[in-house]
ROLO-977232 format. One record per residue (C-alpha): residue number from 1; residue in three letters; x, y, z. Coordinates in nm, 4 decimals. Layout:
BEGIN
SITE_NUM_Ala_X_Y_Z
...
END
This chain:
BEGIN
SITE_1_Unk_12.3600_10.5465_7.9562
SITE_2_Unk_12.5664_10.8852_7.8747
SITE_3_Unk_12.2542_10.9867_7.6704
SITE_4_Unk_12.0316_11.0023_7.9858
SITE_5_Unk_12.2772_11.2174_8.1495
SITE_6_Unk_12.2893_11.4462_7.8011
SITE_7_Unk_11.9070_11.4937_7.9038
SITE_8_Unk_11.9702_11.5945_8.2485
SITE_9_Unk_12.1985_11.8275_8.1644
SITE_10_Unk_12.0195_12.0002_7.8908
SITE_11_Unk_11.6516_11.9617_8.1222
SITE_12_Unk_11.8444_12.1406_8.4126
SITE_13_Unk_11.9915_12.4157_8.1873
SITE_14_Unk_11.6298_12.5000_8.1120
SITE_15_Unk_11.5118_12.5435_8.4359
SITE_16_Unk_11.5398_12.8802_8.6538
SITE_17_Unk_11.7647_12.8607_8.9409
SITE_18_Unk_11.5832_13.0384_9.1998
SITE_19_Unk_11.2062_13.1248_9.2527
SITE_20_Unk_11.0766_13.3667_9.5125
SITE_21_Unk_10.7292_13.5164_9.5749
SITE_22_Unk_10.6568_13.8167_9.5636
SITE_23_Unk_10.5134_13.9508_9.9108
SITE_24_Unk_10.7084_14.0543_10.1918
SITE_25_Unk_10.9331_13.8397_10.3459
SITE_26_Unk_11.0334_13.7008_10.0881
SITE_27_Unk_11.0217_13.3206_10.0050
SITE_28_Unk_11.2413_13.0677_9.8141
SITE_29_Unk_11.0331_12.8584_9.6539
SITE_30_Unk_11.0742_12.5334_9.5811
SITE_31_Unk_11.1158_12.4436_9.2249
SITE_32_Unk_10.8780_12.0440_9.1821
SITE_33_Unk_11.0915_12.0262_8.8429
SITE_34_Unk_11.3970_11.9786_8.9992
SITE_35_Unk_11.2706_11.7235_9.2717
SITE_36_Unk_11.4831_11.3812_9.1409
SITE_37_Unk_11.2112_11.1338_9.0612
SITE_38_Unk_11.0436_11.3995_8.8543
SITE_39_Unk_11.3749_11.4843_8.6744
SITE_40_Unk_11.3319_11.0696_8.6394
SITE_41_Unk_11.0313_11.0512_8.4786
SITE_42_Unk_11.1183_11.3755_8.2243
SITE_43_Unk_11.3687_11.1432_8.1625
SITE_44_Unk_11.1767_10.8420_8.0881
SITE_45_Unk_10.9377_11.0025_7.8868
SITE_46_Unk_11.1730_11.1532_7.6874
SITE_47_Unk_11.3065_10.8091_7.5420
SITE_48_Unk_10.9889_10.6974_7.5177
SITE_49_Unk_10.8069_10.9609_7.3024
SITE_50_Unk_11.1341_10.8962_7.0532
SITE_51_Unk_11.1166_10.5108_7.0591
SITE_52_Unk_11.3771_10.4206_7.2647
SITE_53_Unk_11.4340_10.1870_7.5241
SITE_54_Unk_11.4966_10.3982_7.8706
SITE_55_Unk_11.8880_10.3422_7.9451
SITE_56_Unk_11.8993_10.3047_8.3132
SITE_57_Unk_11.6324_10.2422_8.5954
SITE_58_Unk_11.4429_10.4226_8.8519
SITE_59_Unk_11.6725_10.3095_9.1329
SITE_60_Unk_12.0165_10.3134_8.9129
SITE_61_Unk_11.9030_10.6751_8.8550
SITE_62_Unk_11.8412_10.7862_9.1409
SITE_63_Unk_12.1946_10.6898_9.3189
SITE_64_Unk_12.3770_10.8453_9.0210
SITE_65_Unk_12.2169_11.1524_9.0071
SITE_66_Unk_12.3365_11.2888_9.3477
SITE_67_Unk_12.7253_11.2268_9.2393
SITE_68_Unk_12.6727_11.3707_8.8638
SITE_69_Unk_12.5029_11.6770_8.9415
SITE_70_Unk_12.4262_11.8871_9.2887
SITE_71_Unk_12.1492_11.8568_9.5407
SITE_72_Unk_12.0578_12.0853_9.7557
SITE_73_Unk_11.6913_12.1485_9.9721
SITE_74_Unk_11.5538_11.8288_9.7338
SITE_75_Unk_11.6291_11.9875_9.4366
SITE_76_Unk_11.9090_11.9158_9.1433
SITE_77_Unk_12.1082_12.1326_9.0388
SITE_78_Unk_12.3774_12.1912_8.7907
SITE_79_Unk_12.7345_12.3816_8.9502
SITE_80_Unk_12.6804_12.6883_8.8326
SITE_81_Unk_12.3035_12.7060_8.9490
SITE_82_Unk_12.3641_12.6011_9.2785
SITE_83_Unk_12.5992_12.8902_9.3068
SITE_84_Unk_12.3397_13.1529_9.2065
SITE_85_Unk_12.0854_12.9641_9.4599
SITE_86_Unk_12.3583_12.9633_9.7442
SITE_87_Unk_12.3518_13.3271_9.7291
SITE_88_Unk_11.9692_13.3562_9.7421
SITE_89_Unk_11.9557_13.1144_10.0137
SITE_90_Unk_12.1973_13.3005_10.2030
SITE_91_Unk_11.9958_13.6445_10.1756
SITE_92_Unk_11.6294_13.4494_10.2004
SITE_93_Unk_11.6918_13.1539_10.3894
SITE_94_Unk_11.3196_13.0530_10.4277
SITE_95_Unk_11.2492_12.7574_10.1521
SITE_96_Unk_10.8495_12.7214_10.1034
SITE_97_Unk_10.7864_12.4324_9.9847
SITE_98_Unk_10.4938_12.4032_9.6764
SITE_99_Unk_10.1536_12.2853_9.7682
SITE_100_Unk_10.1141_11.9779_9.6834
SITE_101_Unk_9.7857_11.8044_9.6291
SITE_102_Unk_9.7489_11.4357_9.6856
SITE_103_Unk_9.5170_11.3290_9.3899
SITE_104_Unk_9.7178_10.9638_9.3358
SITE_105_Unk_10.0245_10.7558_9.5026
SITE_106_Unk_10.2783_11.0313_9.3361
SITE_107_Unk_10.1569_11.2926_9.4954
SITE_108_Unk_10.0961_11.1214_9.8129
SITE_109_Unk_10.4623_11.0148_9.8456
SITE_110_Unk_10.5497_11.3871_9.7263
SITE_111_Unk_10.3812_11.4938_9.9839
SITE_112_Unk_10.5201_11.2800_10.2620
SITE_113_Unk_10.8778_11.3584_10.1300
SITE_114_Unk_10.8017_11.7422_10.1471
SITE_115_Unk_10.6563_11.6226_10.5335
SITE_116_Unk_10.9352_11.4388_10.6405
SITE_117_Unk_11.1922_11.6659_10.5295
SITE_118_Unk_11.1223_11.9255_10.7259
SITE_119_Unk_10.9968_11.7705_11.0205
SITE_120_Unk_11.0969_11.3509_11.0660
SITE_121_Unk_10.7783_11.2640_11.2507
SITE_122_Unk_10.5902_10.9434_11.4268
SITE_123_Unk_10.2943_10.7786_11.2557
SITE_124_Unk_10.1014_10.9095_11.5190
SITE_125_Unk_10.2293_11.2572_11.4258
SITE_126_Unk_10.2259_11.2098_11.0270
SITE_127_Unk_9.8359_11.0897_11.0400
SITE_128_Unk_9.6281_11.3560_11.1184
SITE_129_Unk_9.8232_11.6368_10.9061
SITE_130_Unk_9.8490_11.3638_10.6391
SITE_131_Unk_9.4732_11.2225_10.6804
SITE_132_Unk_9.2921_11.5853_10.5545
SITE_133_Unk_9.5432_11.5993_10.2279
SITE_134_Unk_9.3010_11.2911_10.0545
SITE_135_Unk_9.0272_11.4292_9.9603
SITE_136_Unk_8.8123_11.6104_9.6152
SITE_137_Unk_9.1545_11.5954_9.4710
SITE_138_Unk_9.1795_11.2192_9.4340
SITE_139_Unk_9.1352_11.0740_9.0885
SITE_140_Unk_8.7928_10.8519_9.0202
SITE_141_Unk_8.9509_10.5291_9.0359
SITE_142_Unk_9.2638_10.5766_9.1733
SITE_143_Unk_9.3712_10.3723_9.4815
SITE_144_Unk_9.5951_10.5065_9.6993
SITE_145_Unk_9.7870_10.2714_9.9354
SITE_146_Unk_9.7414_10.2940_10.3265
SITE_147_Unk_9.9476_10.5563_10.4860
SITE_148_Unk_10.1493_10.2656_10.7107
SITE_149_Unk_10.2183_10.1181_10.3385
SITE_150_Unk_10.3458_10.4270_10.1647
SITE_151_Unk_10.5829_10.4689_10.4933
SITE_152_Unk_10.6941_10.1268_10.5027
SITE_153_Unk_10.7548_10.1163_10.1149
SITE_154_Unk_10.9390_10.4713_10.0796
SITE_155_Unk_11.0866_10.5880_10.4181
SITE_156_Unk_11.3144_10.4479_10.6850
SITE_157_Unk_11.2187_10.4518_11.0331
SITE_158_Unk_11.4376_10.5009_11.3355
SITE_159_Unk_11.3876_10.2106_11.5703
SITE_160_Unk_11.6051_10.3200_11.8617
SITE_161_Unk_11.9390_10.1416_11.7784
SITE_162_Unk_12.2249_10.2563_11.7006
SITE_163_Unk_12.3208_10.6772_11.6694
SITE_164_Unk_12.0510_10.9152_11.5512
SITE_165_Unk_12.0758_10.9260_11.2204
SITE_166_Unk_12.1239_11.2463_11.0865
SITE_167_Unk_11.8127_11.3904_10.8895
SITE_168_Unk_11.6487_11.3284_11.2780
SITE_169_Unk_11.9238_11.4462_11.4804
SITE_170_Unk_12.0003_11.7649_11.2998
SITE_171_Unk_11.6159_11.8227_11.3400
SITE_172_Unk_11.5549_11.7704_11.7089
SITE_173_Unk_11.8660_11.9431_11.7995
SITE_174_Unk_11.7299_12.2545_11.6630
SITE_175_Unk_11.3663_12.2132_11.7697
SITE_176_Unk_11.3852_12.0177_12.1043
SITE_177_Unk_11.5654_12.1956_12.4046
SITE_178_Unk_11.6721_11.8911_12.5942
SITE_179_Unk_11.8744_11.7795_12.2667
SITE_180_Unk_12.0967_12.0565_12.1785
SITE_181_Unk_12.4370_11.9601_12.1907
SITE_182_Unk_12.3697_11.5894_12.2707
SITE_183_Unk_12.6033_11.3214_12.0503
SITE_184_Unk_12.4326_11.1190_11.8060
SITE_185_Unk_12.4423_10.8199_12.0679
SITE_186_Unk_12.2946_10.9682_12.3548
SITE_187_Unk_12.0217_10.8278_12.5185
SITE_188_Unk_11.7631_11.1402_12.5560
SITE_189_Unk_11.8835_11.1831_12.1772
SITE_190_Unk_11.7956_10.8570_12.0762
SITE_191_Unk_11.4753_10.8178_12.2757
SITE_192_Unk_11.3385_11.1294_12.1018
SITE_193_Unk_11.3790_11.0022_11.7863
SITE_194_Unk_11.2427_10.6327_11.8281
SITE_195_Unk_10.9704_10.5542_11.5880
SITE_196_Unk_11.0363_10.8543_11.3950
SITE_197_Unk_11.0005_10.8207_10.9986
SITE_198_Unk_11.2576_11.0003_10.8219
SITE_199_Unk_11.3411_11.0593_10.3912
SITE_200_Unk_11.6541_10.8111_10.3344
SITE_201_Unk_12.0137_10.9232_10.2023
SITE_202_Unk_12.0583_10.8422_9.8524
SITE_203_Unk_12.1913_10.5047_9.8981
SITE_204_Unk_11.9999_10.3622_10.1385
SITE_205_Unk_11.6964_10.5783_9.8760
SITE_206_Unk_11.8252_10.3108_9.5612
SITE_207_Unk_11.7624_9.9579_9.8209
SITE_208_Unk_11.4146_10.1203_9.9250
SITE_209_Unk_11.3562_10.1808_9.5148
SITE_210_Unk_11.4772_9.8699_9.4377
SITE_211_Unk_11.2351_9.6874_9.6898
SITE_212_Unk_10.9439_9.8996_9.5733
SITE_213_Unk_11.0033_9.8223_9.1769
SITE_214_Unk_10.9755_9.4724_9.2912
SITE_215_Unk_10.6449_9.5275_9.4975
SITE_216_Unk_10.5064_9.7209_9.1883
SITE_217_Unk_10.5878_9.4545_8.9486
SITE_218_Unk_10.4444_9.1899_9.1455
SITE_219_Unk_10.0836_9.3551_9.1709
SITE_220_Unk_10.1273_9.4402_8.8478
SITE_221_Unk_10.0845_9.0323_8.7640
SITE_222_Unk_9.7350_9.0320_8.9544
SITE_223_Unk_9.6067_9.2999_8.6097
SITE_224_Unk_9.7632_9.0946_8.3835
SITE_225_Unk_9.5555_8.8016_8.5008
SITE_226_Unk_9.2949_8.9860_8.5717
SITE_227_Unk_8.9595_8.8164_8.3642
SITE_228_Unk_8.7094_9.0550_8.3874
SITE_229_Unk_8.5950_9.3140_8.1555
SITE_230_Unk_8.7153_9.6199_8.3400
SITE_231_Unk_8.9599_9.7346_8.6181
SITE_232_Unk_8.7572_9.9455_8.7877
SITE_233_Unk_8.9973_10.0224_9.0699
SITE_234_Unk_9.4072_10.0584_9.0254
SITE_235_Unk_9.7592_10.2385_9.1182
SITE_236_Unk_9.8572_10.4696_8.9148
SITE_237_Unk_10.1940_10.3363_9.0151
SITE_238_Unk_10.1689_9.9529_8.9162
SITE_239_Unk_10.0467_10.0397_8.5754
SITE_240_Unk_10.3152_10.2869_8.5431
SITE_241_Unk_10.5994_10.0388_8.6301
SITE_242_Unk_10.3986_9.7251_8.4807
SITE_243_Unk_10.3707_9.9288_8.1380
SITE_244_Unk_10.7725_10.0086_8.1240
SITE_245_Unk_10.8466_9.6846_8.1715
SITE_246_Unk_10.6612_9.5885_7.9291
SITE_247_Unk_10.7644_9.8300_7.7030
SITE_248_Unk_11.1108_9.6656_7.7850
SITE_249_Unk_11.0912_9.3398_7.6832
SITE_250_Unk_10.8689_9.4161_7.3996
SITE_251_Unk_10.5205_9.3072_7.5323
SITE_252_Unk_10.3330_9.5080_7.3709
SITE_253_Unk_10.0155_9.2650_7.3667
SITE_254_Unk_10.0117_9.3156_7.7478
SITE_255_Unk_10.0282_9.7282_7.7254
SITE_256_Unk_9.7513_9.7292_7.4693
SITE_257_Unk_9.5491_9.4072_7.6805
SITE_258_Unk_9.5274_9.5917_8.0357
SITE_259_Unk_9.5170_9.9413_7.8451
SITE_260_Unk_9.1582_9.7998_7.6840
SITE_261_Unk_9.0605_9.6937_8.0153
SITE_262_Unk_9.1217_10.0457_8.1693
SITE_263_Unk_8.8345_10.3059_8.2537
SITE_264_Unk_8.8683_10.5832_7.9223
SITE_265_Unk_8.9738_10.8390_8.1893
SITE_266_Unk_9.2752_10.6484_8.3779
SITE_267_Unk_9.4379_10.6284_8.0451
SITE_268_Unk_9.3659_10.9344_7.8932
SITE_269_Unk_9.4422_11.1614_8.2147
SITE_270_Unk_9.8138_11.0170_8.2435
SITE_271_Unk_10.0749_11.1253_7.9791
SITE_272_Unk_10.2831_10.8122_8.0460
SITE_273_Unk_10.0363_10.5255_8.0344
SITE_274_Unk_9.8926_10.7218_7.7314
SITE_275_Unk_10.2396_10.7706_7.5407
SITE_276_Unk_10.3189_10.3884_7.6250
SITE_277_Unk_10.0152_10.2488_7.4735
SITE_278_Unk_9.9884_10.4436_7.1458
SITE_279_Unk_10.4032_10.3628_7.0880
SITE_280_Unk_10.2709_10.0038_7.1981
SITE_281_Unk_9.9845_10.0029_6.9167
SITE_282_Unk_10.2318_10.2094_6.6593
SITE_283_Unk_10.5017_9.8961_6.6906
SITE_284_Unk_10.1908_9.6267_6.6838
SITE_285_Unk_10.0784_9.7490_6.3323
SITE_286_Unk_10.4417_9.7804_6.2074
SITE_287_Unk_10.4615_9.4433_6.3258
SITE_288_Unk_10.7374_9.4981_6.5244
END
């Protein structure tokens, strides 16, 4: 597992600390390469490409990463960096945050993360801003689950109980008049932020993972016995997660099987599914 962490550390060093534009005021930008499921999937890949299993999992990752290195705005960091973007922050304190096209599931929950971060919102709220995102951009083929899905499957939602947590109270205290001040537990407080979705701390991030992998892996059976000659229709996100575990336990027959059944382009417009099925050919004819 120490060699994963080797990777982080040397994909971090190669990354630039800060980003600004260039008009006036000036901007931080946000850098997508340090968002953590992307640092994941660098990762991933990595191991891959060199014939490797992958030493830990999406949701092992993902709770690690946060005590190992630094987070700050969504983005990783190593020490030093996040000293050197401290100080940029603290002369240009406005982040903007990347535009993000939603073209598959990725990018949708990318986008939602990016959303929610900035302002924890109500489905009500979240559906038209989200609605207009789907369009040209999406890939021929590629489903994309329902919005109330991708909520339910990557967010937490506030349902009245308990204290405001704190990714909703810290906003609504600084955007809503009648909540500045107010504890946690106070009832104004609290019926602001009922029904309001919200990105989940980084433990509460590896259950929601966990659940999802699970989810993924279980649609990912309905292509495996799938009889037909071609998928026509399909998550990026299932074959993603169906592939690695293949890759895993050394099915390669099932990688290569659904792979055949693919449309040309799914396949050859993702690195990953791509990588996994030539390495998954390479170890057939080696007999491996």
């Amino acid at each position: 597992m120490d060699s994963a962490w080797d990777f982080v550390q040397t994909h971090l060093k190669q990354l630039p600390a800060v980003k600004v534009t260039s008009g006036y005021p000036q901007e931080l930008l946000n850098i997508v390469e340090r968002d953590p499921r992307r640092i994941y999937d660098r990762m991933a890949s990595w191991f891959i490409r060199h014939g490797t299993m992958v030493p830990i999992s999406t949701p092992e990752f993902l709770a690690e990463l946060p005590v190992r290195f630094r987070e700050m705005d969504g983005m990783v960091f190593l020490p030093d960096q996040l000293v050197e973007y401290e100080k940029a922050r603290s002369r240009i304190p406005q982040v903007k945050q990347a535009e993000l096209f939603v073209s598959d599931e990725r990018s949708a929950i990318d986008w939602l993360t990016n959303f929610l971060l900035k302002r924890p919102s109500t489905r009500s709220e979240i559906h038209p801003e989200y609605i207009p995102q789907i369009g040209s951009a999406k890939r021929k083929g590629e489903i994309i689950p329902e919005l109330d899905d991708l909520l339910e499957d990557n967010f937490l939602r506030y349902d009245g109980d308990g204290d405001v947590p704190n990714q909703i109270s810290n906003y609504l205290s600084k955007n809503f008049h009648d909540c500045r001040g107010l504890d946690k537990s106070h009832p104004v407080m609290r019926s602001r932020a009922k029904d309001r979705w919200y990105v989940p701390d980084p433990n509460k991030a590896q259950d929601l993972e966990k659940k999802r992998e699970k989810a993924l892996l279980k649609e990912f059976e309905t292509y495996k016995a799938f009889t037909g000659r071609k998928i026509k229709e399909s998550r990026l996100e299932v074959l993603r997660a169906g592939f690695r575990a293949a890759w895993a336990a050394k099915d390669y027959q099932t990688i290569i099987g659904i792979a055949n059944k693919l449309p040309e382009e799914t396949l050859q417009e993702d690195e990953k599914l791509l990588t996994l099925f030539d390495l998954a050919l390479t170890r057939t004819e080696d007999g491996l």
